[in-house]
N, C-alpha and C positions, 0 to 999 in steps of 0.2 A: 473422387476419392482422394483424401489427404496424402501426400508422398512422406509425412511424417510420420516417422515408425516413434514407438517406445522403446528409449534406452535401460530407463531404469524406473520401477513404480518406488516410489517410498510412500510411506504409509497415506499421507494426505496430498501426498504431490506426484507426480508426474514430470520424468524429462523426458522430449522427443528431440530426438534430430532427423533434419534431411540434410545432407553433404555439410554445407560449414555452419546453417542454419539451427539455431536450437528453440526449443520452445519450454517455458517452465511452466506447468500448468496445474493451479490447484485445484486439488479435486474432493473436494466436503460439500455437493451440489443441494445435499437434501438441507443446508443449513445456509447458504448461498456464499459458501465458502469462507464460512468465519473463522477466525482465527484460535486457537485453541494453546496447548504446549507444544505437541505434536507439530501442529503449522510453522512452529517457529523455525525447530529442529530441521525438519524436513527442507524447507524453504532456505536456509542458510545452506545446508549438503547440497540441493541442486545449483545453486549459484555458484557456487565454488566448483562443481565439475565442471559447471559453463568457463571457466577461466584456463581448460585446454585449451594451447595455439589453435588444435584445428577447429574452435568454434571461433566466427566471425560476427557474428550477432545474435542478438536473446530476445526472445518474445516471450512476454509475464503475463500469464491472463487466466482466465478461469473458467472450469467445467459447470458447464448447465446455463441458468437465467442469470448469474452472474458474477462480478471481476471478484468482489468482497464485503459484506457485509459489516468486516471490524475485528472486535473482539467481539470472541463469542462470550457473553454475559451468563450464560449457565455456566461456563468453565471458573469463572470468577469468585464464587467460594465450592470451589470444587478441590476433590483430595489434589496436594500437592502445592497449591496454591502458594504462596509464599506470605504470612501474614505479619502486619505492624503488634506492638504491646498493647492495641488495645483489639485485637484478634481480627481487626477488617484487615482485606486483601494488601499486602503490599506492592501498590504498581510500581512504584521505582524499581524495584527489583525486576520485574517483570520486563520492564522497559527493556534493564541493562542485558539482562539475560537471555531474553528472547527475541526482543524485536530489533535494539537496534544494531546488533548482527550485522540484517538481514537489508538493512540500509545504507551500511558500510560495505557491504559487500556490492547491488548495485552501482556503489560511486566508482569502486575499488576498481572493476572489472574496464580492464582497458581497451571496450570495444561497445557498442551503440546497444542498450536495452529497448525497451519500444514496451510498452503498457497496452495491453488490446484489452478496451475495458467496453464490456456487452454487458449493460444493464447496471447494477447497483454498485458503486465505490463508498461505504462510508467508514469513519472515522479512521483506523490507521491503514485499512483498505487503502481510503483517500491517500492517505500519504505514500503505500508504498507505490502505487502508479504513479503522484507527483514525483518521487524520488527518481524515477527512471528518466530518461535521455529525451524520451519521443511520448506521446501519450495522442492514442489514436482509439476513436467512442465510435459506440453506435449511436443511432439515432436514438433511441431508447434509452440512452446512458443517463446515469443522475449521479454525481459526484456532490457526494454531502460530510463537510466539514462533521458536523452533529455530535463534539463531545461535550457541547453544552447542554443538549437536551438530556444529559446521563450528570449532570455537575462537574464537568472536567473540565480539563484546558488542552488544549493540543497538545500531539506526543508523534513520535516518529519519524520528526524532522519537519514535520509540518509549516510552523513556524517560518522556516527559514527556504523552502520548498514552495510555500503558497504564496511568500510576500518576492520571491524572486519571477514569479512564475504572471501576475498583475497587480505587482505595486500595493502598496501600505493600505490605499482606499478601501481599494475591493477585496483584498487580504480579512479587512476589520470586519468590513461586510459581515462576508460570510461566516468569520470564527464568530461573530457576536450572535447572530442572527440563528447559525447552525443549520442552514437552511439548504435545500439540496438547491444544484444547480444545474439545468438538463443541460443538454448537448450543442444544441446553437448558441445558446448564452454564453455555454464553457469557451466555446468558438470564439465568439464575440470576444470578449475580454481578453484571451491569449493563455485561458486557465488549460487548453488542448490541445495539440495540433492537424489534425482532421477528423471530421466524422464523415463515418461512411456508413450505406442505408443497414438496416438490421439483418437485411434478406442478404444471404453469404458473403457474414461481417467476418466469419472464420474464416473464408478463404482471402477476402481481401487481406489481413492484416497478414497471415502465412506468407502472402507474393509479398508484402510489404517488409516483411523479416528476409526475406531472400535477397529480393535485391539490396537491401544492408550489409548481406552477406558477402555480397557481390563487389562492393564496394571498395575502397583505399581503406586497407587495412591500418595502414601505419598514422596515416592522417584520420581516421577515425580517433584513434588512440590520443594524437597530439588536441585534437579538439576536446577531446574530452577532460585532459589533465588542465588544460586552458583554462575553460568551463570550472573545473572545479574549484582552481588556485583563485579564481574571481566571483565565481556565485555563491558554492558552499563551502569557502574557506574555513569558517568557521562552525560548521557541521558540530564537531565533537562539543564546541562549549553549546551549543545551542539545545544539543541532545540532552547534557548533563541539567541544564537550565529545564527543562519539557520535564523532565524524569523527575527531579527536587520536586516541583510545582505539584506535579501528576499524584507523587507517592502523599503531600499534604491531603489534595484533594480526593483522593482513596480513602483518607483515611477520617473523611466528613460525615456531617449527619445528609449533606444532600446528596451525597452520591450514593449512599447505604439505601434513604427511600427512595429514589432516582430506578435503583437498581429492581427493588421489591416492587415500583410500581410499573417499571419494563416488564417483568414477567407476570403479573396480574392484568396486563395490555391498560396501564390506566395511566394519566396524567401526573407527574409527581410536583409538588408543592416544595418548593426551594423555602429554606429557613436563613441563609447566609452563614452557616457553620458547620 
């Protein structure tokens, strides 16, 4: 039985702590944890509790078959949405408003994140496990860029998170291709940093959050601000750059049938506009 109790439910999330140990865990199981308005919200409140002195480390991961699915595509013209003049969704907004928050906050947090990702990561899924510190799969695990297969372009930080994470080559790869990439592969390349078997991948990654916990507080911290002044220096022009792009491509003819032919389960035919 887990030592981690629940601190606080918020509506699609979950904070647990054991001693200086926290775990942020979303919880939208029947959708495989896709992202919504709600996820945004909730997902920025638990990160910034996590930034009490007495938490020493955070583990990001997710209830059920798996880490994230993305954006949830039914929520996408759904009430509240935020739409361009010519009435499709506006994702720039979306971007600024909801997601990348919750990226900022990640970087912000002066102490080790750790990504326990059991099963599917995709699209800003993918990104917000790359955005974290440590990123540890199961066997099972399939991290897939795939905002091409919807007419997009990467968002969430991606960008600048996938090409620091194995160089420009395999970065192309995968954003062109959209192609998921299991858990040895992720290995291989240096897209992960452990995988471990399926069979009690919750309790491994829990010890794995603890002894983080356990760890040089204060040198965690300096690593981390290191790390950031030289990897993701440029974070915010890169976000702003993702968002621009994102909000064009929202507002195309291939993302519109992209979207229609997602929930019809069919193939969508790209026009180039």
């Amino acid at each position: 039985m887990s030592a981690f109790q629940t601190v606080h439910e918020y509506e699609t999330v979950n904070l647990l702590r054991d001693g200086a140990a926290a775990i942020v865990e979303m919880n939208r199981p029947q959708v495989l944890n896709a992202w919504d308005a709600q996820v945004g919200v909730d997902l920025v409140a638990a990160l910034r509790a996590c930034s009490d002195s007495d938490v020493r480390a955070v583990l990001v991961t997710g209830a059920g078959r798996g880490f994230s699915a993305g954006a949830d595509l039914g929520s996408v013209t759904g009430e509240g949405m935020p739409t361009r003049p010519s009435g499709r969704p506006d994702l720039e907004a979306v971007l600024h408003n909801r997601y990348h928050p919750i990226m900022r906050e990640v970087r912000r947090l002066a102490k080790p994140v750790l990504a326990g990702v059991d099963g599917t990561a995709a699209g800003i899924g993918m990104s917000f496990a790359l955005a974290c510190d440590l990123v540890t799969v199961s066997e099972r695990a399939k991290l897939n860029h795939a905002f091409t297969k919807i007419g997009l372009g990467p968002d969430g930080g991606a960008s600048i998170f996938l090409v620091a994470r194995v160089g420009w080559t395999r970065a192309s790869e995968i954003m062109f291709e959209g192609r998921a990439v299991g858990a040895e592969e992720a290995l291989a390349i240096g897209l992960v940093n452990r995988v471990r078997p399926t069979e009690g991948f919750r309790e491994a990654i829990e010890e794995q959050v603890r002894e983080l916990a356990a760890g040089p507080t204060a040198a965690h911290a300096a690593i981390k601000r290191a790390l950031n002044a030289q990897v993701v220096r440029n974070l915010e022009e890169v976000l702003e750059i993702e968002a621009r792009e994102q909000g064009l491509l929202g507002d195309s003819e291939d993302f519109a049938g992209a979207v229609a032919a997602f929930m019809k389960k069919e193939q969508p035919t790209y026009v180039g506009r």
